[in-house]
Backbone as numpy.savetxt, mean C-alpha at the origin, in Angstrom:
# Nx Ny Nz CAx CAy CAz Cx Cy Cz
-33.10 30.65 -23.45 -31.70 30.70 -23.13 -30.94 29.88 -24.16
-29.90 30.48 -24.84 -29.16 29.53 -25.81 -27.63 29.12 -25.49
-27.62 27.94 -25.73 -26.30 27.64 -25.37 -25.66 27.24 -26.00
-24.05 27.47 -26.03 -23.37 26.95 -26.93 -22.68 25.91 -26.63
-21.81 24.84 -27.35 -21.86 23.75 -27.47 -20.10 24.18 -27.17
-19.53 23.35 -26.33 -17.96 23.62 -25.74 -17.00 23.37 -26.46
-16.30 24.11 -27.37 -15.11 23.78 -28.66 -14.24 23.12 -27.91
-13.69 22.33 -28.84 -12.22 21.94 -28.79 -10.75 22.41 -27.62
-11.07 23.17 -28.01 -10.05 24.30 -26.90 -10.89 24.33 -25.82
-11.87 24.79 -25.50 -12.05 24.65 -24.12 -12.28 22.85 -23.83
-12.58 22.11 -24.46 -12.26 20.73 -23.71 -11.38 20.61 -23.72
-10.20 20.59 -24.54 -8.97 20.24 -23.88 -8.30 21.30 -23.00
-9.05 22.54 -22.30 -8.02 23.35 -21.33 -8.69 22.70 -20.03
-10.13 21.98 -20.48 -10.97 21.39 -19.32 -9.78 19.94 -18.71
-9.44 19.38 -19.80 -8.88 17.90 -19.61 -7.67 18.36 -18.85
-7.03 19.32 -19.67 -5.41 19.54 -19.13 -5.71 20.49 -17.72
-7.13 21.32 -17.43 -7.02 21.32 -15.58 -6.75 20.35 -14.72
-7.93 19.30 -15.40 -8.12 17.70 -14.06 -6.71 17.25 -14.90
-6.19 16.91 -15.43 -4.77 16.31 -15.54 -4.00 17.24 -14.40
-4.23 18.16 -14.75 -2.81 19.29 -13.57 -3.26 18.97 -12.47
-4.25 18.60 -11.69 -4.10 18.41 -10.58 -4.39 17.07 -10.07
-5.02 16.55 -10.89 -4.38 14.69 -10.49 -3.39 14.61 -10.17
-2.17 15.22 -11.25 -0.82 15.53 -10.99 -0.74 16.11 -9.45
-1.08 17.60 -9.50 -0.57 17.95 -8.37 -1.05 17.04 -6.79
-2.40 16.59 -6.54 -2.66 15.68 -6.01 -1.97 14.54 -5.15
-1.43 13.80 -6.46 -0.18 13.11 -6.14 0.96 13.38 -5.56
1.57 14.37 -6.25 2.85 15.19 -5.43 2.56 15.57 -3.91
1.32 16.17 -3.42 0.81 16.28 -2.27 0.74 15.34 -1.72
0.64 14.05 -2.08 0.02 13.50 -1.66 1.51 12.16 -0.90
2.66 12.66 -1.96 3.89 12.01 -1.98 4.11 12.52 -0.82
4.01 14.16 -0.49 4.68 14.80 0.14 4.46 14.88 1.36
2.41 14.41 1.92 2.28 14.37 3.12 2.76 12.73 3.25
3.37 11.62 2.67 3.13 10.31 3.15 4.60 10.42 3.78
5.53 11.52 2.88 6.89 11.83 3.53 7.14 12.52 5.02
6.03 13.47 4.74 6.36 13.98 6.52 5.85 13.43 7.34
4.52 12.23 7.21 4.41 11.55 8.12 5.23 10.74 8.55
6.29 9.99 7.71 7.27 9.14 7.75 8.29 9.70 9.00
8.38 10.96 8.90 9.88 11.15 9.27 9.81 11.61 11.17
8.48 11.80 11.62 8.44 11.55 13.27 7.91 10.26 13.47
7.99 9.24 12.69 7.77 7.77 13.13 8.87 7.26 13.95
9.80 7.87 13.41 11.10 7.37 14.31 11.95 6.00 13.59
12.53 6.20 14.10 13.46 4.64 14.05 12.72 2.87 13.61
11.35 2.92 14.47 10.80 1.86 14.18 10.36 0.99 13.06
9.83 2.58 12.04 9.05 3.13 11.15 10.42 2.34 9.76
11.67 3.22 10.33 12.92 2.52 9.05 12.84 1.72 9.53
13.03 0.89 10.64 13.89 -0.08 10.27 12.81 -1.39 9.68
11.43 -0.61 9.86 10.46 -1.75 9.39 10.51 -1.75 7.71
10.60 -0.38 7.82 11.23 -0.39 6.23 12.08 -1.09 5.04
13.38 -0.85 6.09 14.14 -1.91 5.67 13.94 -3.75 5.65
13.99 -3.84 6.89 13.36 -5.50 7.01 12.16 -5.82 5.71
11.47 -5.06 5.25 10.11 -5.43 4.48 11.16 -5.23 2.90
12.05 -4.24 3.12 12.74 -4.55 1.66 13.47 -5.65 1.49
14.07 -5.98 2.75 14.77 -7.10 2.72 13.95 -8.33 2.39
12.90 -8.56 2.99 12.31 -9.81 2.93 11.31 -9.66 1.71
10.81 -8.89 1.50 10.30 -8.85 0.06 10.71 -8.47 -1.43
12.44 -8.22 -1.22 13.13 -8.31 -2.48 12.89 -7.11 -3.14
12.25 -6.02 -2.82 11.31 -4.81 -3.61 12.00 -3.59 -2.87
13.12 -3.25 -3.51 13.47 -1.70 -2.99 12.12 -0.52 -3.01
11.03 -0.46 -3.33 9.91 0.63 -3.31 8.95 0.27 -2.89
8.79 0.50 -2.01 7.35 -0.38 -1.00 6.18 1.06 -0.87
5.57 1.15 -1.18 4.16 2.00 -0.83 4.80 2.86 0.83
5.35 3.91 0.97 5.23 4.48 2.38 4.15 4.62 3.09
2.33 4.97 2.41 1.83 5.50 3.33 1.53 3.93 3.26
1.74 2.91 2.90 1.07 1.80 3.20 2.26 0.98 4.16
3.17 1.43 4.07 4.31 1.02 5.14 4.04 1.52 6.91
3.35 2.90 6.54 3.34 3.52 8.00 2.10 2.59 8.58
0.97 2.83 7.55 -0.31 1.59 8.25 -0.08 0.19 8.75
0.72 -0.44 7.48 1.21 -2.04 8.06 1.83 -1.98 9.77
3.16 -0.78 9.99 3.87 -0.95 11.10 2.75 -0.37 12.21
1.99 0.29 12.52 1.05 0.65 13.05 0.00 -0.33 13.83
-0.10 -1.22 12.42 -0.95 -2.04 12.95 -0.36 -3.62 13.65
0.99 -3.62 13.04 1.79 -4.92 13.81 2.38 -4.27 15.25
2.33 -3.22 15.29 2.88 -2.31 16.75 1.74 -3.02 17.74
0.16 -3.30 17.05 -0.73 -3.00 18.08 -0.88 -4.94 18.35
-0.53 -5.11 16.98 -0.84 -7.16 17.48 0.38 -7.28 17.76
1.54 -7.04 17.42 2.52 -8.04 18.45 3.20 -6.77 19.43
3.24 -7.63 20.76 3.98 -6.72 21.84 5.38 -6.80 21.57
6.00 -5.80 21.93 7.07 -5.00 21.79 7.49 -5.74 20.39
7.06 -5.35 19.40 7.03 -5.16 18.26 8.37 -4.66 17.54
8.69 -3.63 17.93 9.80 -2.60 17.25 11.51 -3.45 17.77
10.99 -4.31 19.12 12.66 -4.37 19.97 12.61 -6.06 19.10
11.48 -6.75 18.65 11.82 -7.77 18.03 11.76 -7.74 16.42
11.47 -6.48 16.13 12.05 -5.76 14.40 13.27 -5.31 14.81
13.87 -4.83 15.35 15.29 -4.72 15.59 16.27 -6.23 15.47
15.83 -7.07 16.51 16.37 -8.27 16.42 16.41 -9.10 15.23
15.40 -8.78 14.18 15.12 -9.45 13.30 16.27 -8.89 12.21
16.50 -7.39 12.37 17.26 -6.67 11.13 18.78 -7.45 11.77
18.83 -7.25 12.85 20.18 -7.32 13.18 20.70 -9.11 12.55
19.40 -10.05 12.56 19.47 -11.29 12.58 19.66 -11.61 10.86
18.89 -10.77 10.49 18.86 -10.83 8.82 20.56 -10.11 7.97
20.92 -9.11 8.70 22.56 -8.96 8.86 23.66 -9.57 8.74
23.04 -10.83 10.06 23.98 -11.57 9.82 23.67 -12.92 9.74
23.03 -12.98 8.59 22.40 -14.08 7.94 22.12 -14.96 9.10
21.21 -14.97 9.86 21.28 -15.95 10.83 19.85 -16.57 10.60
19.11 -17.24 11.80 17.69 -17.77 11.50 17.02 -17.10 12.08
16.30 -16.11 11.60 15.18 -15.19 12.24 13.91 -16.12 12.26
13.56 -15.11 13.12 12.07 -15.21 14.13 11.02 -15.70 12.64
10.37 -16.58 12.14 9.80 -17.27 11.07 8.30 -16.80 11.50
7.94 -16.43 12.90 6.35 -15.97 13.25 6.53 -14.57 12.83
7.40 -13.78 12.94 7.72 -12.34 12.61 7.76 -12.08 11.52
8.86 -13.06 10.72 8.97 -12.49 9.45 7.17 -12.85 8.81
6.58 -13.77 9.04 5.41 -14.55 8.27 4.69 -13.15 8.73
4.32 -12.29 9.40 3.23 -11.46 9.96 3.59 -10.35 8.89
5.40 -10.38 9.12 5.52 -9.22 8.09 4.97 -9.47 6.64
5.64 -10.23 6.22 5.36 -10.52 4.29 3.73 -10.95 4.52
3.12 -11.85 5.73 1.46 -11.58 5.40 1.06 -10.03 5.33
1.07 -9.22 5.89 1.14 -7.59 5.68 1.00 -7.28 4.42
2.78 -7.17 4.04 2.48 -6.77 2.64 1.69 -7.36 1.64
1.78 -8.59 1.74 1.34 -9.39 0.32 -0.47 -9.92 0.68
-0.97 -9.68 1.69 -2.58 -10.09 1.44 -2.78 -8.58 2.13
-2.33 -7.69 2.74 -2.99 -6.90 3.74 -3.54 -7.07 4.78
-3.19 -8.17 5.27 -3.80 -8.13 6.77 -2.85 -8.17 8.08
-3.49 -8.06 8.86 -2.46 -8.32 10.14 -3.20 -8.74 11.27
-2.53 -9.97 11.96 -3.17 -10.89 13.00 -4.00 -11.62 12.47
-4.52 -12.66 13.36 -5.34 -13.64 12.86 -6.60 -13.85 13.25
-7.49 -14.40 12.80 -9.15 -14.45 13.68 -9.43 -13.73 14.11
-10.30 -13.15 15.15 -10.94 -11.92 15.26 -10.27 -11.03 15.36
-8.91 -10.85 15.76 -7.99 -10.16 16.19 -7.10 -9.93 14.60
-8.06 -10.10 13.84 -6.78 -9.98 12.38 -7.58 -8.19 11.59
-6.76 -7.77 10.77 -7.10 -6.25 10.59 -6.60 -6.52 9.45
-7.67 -5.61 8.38 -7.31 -5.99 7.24 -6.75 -4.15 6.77
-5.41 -4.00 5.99 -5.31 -2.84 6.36 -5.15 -2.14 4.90
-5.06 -3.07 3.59 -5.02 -2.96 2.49 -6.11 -4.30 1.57
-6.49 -3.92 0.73 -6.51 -5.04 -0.48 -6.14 -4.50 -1.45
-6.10 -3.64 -2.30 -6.16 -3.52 -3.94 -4.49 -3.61 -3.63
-3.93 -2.83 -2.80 -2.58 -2.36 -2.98 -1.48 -3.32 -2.18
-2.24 -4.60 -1.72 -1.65 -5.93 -1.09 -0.68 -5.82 -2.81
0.49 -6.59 -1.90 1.64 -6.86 -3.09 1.24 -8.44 -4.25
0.08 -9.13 -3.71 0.03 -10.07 -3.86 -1.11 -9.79 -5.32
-2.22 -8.79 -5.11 -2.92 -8.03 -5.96 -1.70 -7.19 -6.88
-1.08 -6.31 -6.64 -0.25 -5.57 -7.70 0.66 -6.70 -8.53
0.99 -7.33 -8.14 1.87 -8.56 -8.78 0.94 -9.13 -9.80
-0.46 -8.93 -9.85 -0.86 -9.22 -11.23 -1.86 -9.00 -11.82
-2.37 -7.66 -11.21 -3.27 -6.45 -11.54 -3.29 -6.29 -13.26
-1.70 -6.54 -13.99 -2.08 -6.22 -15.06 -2.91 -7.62 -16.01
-2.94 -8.54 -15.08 -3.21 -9.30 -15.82 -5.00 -9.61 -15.36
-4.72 -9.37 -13.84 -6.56 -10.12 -13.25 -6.85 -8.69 -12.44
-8.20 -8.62 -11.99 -8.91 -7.36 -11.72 -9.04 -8.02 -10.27
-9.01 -7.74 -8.90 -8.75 -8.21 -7.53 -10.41 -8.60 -7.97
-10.51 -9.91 -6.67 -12.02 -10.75 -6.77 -13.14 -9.29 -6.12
-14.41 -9.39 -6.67 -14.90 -8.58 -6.17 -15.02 -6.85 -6.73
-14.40 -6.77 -7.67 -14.61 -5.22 -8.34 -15.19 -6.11 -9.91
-15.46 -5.12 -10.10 -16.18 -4.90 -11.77 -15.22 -5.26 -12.83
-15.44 -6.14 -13.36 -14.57 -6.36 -14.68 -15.37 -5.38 -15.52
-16.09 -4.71 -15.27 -16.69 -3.85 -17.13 -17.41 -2.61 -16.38
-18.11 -2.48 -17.24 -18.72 -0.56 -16.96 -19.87 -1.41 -16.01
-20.83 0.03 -15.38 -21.16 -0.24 -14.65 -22.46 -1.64 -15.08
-23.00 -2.42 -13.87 -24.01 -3.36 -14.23 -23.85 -4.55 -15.37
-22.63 -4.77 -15.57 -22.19 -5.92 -16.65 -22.58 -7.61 -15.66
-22.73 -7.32 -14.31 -22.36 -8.16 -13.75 -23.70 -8.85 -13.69
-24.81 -8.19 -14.54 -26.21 -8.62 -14.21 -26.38 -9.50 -15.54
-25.65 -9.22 -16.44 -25.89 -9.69 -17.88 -25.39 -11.30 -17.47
-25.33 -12.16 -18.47 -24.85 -13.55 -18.53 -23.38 -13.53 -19.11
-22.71 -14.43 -18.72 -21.64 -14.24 -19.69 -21.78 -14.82 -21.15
């Protein structure tokens, strides 16, 4: 059986498939984090907002917004009527709830939510605290190099 060896043109119509749909991928992928968003209801924004507010960052990760509120729904009780109080409090510049806001920005910025056994970890790579300097350090625990570098010495 002889085979031929894959030109030029067909590797790059190979590269520019998996490029087109990494691409498309993403867009799908924009598009289901959007329709999940939009029967969350009310809770869902206004956690939205409060997390822009308190973390200074108009673009927060959605599908990682719907997980965070999800999982503070389930550790703190009535959750949503004291995220309300909090937006309304942050409004009008007043002194919000400091256990609330701390659960929120712990959320975004390590990924977790609750504490001791009762704590849920619901992100790491994409914790704000990791992206804030990803370009500079690799999160503890992944591979700085190709595979098995980690066996060599430094």
């Amino acid at each position: 059986m002889k085979t031929h060896p894959m030109s030029r043109r067909g590797a790059l119509k190979v590269v520019g498939a998996v490029m087109l749909s990494g691409v498309a991928g993403q867009l799908l992928l924009n598009t289901r984090a959007r329709a999940a968003l939009a029967p969350a209801g009310q809770g869902l924004q206004d956690f939205i907002a409060v997390s822009q507010e308190l973390t200074g960052k108009a673009e927060l990760n959605a599908t990682l917004a719907l997980a965070l509120h999800a999982a503070l729904q389930k550790a703190t009780p009535e959750f949503d009527a004291a995220l309300l109080k909090l937006k309304d409090t942050l409004a009008a510049q007043g002194e919000p709830d400091k256990s609330l806001v701390q659960a929120i920005l712990q959320g975004w910025y390590l990924g977790v939510v609750g504490k001791g056994k009762q704590a849920v970890c619901v992100t790491y790579v994409d914790a704000l605290s990791n992206l804030l300097v990803a370009d500079v350090l690799v999160p503890p625990s992944y591979s700085y190099g190709p595979c098995g570098t980690w066996s060599a010495k430094p």
